[in-house]
BAROKE-18404 format. One line per field, with one value per residue: residue number from 1; x, y, z of N, C-alpha, C in turn. Coordinates in Angstrom, 2 decimals, always signed. Example, Ala and Ser with C-alpha at 12.3 -4.5 7.8 and 13.67 -1.06 7.14 Angstrom:
2
num	(1/2)
n.X	(+13.19/+12.85)
n.Y	(-5.69/-2.25)
n.Z	(+7.80/+7.08)
ca.X	(+12.30/+13.67)
ca.Y	(-4.50/-1.06)
ca.Z	(+7.80/+7.14)
c.X	(+13.20/+12.90)
c.Y	(-3.30/+0.03)
c.Z	(+7.80/+7.87)
! end
This chain:
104
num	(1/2/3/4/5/6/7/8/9/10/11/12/13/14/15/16/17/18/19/20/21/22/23/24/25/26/27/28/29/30/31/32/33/34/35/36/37/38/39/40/41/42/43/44/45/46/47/48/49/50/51/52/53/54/55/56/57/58/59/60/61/62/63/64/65/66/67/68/69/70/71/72/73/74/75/76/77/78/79/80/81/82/83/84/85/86/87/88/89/90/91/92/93/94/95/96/97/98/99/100/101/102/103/104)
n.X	(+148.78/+150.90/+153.31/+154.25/+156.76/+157.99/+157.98/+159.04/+161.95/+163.05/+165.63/+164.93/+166.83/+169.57/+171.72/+172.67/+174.13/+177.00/+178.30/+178.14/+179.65/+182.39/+182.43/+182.58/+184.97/+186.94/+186.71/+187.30/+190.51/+191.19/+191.06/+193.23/+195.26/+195.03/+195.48/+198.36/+199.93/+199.04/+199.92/+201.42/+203.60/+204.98/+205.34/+207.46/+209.34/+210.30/+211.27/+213.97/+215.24/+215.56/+217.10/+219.24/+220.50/+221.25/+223.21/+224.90/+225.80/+228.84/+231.29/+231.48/+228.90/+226.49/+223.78/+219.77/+217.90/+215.03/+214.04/+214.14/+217.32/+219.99/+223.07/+227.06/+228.27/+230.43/+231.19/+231.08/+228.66/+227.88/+225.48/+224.81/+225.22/+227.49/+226.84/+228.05/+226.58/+226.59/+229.43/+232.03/+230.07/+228.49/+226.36/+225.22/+223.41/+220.70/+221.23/+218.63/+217.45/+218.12/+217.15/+217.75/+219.81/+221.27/+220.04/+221.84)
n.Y	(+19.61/+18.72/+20.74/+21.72/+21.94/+20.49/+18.15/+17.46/+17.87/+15.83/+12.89/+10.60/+9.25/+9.52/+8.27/+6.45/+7.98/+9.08/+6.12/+5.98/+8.40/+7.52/+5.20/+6.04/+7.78/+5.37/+4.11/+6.34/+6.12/+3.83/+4.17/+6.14/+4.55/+2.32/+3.38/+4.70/+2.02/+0.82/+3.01/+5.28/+4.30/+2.17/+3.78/+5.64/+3.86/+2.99/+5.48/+5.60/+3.02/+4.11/+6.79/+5.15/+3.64/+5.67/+7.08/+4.49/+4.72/+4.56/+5.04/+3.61/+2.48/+0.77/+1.94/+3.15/+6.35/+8.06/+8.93/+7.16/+6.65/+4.92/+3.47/+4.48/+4.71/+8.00/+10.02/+11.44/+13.47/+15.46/+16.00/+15.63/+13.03/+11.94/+10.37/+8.29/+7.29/+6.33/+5.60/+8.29/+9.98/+12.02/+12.56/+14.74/+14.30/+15.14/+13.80/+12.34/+11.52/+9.03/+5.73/+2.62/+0.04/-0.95/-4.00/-6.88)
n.Z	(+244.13/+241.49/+240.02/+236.91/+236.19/+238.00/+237.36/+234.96/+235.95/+236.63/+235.43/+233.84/+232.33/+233.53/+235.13/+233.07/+231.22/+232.58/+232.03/+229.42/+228.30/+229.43/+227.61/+224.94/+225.28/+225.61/+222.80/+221.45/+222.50/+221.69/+218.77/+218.52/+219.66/+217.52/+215.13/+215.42/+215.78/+213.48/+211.20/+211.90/+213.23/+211.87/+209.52/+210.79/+211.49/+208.94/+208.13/+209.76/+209.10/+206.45/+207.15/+207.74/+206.33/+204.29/+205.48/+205.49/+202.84/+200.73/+198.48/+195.34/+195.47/+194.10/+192.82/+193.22/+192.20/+193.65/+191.16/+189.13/+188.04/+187.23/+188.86/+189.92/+192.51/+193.00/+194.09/+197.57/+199.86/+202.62/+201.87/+199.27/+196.25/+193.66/+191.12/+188.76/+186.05/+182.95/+181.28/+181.57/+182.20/+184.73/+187.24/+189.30/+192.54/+195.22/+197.76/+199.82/+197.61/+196.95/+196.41/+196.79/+197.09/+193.54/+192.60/+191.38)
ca.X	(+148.98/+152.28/+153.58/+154.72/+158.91/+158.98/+157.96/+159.95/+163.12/+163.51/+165.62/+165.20/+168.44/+170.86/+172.40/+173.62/+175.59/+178.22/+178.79/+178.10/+180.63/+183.65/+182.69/+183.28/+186.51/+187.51/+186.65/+188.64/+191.44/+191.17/+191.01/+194.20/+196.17/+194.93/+196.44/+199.65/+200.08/+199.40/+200.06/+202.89/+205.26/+205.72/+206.45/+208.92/+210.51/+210.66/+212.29/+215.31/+215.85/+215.90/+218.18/+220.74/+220.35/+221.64/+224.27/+225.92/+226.45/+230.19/+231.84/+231.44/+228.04/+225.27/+222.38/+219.01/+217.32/+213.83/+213.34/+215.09/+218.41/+221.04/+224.16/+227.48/+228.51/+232.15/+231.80/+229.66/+229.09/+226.36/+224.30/+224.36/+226.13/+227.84/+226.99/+228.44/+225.48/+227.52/+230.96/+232.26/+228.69/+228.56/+225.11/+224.97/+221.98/+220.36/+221.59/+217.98/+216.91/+218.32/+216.07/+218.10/+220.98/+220.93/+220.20/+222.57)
ca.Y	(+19.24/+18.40/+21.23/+20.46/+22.00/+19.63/+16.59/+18.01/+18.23/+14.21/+12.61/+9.13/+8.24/+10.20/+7.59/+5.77/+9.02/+8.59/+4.59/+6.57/+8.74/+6.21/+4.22/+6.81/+7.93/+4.36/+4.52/+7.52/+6.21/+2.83/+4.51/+6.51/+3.38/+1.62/+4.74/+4.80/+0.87/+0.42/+4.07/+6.20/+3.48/+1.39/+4.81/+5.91/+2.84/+2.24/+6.43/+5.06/+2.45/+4.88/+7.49/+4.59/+3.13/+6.78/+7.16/+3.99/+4.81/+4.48/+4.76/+2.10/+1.17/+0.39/+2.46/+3.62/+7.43/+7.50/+8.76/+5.94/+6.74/+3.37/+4.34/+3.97/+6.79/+8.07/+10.93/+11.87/+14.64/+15.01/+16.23/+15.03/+12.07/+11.71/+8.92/+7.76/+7.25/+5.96/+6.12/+9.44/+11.02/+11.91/+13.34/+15.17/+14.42/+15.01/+12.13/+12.17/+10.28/+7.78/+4.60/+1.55/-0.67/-1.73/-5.61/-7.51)
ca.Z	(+242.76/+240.90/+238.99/+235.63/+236.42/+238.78/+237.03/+234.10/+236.12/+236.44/+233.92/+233.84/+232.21/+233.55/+235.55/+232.23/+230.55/+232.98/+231.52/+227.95/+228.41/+229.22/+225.90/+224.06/+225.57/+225.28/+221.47/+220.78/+222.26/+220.89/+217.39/+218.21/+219.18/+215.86/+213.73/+215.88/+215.42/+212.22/+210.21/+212.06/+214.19/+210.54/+208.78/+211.77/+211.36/+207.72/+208.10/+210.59/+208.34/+205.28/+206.82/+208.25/+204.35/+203.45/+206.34/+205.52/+201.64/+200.26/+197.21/+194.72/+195.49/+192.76/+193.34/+192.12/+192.53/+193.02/+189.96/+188.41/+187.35/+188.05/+188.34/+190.94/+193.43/+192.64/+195.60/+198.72/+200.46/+203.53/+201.42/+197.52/+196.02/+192.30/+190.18/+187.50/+185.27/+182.00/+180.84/+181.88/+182.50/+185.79/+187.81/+191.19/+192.87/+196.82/+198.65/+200.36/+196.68/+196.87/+197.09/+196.63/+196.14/+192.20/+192.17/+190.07)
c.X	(+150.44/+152.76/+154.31/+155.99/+159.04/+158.70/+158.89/+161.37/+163.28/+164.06/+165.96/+166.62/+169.52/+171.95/+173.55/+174.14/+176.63/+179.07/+179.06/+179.28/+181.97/+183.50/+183.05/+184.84/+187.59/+187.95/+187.46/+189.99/+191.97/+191.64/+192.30/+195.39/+196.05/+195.97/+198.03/+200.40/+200.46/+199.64/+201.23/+203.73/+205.48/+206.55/+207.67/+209.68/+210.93/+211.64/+213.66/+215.70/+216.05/+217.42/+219.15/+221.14/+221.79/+223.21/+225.70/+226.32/+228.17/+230.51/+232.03/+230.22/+227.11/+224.33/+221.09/+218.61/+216.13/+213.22/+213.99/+216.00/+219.41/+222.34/+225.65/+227.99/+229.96/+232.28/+230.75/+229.87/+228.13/+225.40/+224.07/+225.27/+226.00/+227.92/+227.25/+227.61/+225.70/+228.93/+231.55/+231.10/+228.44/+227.11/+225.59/+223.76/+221.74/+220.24/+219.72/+216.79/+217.14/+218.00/+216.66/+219.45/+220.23/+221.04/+220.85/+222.11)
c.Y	(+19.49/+19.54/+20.73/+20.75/+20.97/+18.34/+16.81/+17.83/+16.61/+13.74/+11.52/+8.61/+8.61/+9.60/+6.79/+6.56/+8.81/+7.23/+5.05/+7.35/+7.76/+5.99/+5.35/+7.59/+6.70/+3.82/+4.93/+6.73/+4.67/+3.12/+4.99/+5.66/+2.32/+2.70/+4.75/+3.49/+0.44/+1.76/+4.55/+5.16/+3.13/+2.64/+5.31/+5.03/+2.48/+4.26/+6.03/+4.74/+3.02/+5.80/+6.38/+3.91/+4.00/+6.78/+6.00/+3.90/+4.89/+4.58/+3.69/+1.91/+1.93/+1.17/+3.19/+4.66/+7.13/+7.66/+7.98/+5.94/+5.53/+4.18/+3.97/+5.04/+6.62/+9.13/+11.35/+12.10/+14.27/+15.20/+15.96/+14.14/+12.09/+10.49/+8.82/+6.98/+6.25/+6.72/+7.51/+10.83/+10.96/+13.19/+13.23/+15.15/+14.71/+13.87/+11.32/+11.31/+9.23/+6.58/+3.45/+1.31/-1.36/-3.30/-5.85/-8.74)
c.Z	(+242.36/+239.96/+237.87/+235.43/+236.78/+238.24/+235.79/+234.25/+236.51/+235.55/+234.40/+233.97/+232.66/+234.45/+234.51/+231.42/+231.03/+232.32/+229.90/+227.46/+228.30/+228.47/+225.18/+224.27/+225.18/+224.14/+221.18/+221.18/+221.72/+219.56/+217.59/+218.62/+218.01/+215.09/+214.25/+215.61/+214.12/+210.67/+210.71/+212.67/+212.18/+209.90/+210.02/+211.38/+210.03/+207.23/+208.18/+209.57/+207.21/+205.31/+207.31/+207.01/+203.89/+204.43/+205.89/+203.64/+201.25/+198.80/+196.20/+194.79/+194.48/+193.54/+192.52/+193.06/+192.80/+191.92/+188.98/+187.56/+188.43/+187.98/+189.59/+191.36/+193.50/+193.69/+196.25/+199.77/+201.87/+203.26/+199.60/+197.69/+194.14/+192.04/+189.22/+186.59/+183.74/+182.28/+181.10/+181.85/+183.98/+186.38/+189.46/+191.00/+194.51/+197.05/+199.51/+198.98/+196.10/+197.36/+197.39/+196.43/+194.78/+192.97/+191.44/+190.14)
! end
């Protein structure tokens, strides 16, 4: 007679975990080239292009903060820039807020 361990210790499926396994590895890393694709490369790249924005600033140019002061940069350092805000009103600010060239 059959004891009941040993009919117990059979497992049908255990041939298709192995195939179960892989998909889900495949998954995961599916999911973490979606997020790398379309969430961190764009922000890396839309960084670059921020600090080479900031790098190539000069004197004279039109620019906006992000907190939205317009204004034109009369001196700059490596780390703030003075704008000339109005007529002899002049603001230091961290060069790292500066969002834009003004449009004219």
């Amino acid at each position: 007679m059959m004891s009941v361990a040993y009919a117990a210790g059979a497992n049908p499926g255990a041939a298709g975990q192995g195939m179960a396994q892989y998909y889900q590895i495949f998954v995961l890393v599916a999911i973490v080239g979606i997020f790398y694709f379309l969430m961190i490369r764009p922000q890396q790249k839309k960084a670059k292009e921020h600090k080479n924005f900031l790098e190539n600033l000069k004197k004279g140019d039109k620019i906006i903060t992000s907190g939205g002061l317009y204004g034109t940069i009369t001196g700059i350092t490596d780390d703030a820039v003075t704008m000339e805000i109005a007529e002899k009103v002049r603001v230091k600010v961290e060069k790292s807020t500066v969002a834009a060239y003004q449009r004219t």
